[in-house]
C-alpha positions in Angstrom: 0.0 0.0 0.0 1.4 3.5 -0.4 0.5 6.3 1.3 1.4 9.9 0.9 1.1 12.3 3.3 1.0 15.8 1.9 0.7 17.9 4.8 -2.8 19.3 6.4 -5.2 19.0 7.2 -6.3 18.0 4.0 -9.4 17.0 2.4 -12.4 17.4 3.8 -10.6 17.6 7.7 -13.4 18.8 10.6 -11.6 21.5 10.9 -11.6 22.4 7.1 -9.0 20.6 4.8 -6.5 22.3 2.9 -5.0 21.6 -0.6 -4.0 19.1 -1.7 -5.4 16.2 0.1 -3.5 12.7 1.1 -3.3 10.0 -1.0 -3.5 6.1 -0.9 -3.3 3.5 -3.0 -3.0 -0.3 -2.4 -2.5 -2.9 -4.9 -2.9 -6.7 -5.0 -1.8 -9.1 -6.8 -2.8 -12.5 -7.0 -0.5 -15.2 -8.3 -1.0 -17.2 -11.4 -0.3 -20.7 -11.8 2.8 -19.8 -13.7 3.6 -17.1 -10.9 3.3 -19.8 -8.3 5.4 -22.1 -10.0 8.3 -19.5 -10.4 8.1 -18.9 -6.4 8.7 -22.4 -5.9 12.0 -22.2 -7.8 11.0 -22.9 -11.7 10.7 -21.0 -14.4 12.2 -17.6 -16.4 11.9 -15.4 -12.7 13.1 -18.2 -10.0 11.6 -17.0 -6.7 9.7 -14.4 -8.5 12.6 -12.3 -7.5 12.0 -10.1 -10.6 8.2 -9.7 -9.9 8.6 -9.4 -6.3 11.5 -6.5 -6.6 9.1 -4.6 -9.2 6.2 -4.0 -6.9 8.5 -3.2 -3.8 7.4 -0.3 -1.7 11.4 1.5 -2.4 9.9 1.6 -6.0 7.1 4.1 -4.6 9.1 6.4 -3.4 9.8 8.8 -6.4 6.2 8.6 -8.1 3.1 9.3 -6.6 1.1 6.2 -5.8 4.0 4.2 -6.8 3.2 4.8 -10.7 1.0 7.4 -12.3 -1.2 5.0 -14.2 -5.1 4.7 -13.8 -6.1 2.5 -11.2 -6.2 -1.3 -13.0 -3.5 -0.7 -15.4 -0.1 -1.9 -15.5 2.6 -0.6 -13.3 6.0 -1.2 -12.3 7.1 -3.6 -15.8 4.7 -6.0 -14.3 0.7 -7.3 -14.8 -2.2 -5.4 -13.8 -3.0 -6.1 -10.3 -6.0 -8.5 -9.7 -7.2 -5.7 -7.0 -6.2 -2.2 -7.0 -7.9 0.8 -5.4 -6.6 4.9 -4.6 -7.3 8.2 -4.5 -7.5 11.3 -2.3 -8.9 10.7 1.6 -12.1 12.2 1.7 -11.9 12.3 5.7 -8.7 11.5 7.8 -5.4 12.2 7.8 -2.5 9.8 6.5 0.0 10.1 9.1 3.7 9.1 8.3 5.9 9.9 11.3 8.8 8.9 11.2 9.1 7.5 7.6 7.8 3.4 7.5 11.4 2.3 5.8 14.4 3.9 4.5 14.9 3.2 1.1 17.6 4.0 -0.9 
């Protein structure tokens, strides 16, 4: 899931939300037979270590929700995700304090 926390309050805060809002989006991606196969140690992508570096969260980090594609479309080199959802919070606040992981 990434999360981006542009400040605030933003969107529609109690206390009246300032532009521009926070962020999330979470992808999913379900394994195909092929897919599974790789994990196990066969195939082009042995361990789906390919696939599985692709869709890491360090990838996130310099594009906004991880890729600026259309929710359901392909991102990161890889497949559409079987489940994939985002936007801008409508209520809440996305806090991120301290970062979740260092990448570099």
């Amino acid at each position: 899931m990434d999360v981006e926390d542009r400040g605030g309050p933003g969107g529609s805060h109690a206390n009246g939300g300032k532009p521009p809002p926070d962020r999330y989006r979470i992808r999913i991606w379900v394994l195909t037979d092929a897919e599974q196969a790789e994990l196990n140690g066969s195939g082009p992508d042995p361990v789906l270590y390919a696939f599985r570096n692709a869709i890491s969260a360090c990838n996130g980090v310099s594009a906004r929700d991880g890729a600026d594609v259309p929710n359901g479309t392909a991102a990161f080199g890889v497949r559409a995700p079987d489940i994939d959802d985002g936007g801008e919070l409508q209520r809440g606040k996305a806090q991120i304090h301290p970062s979740v992981m260092k990448c570099n």
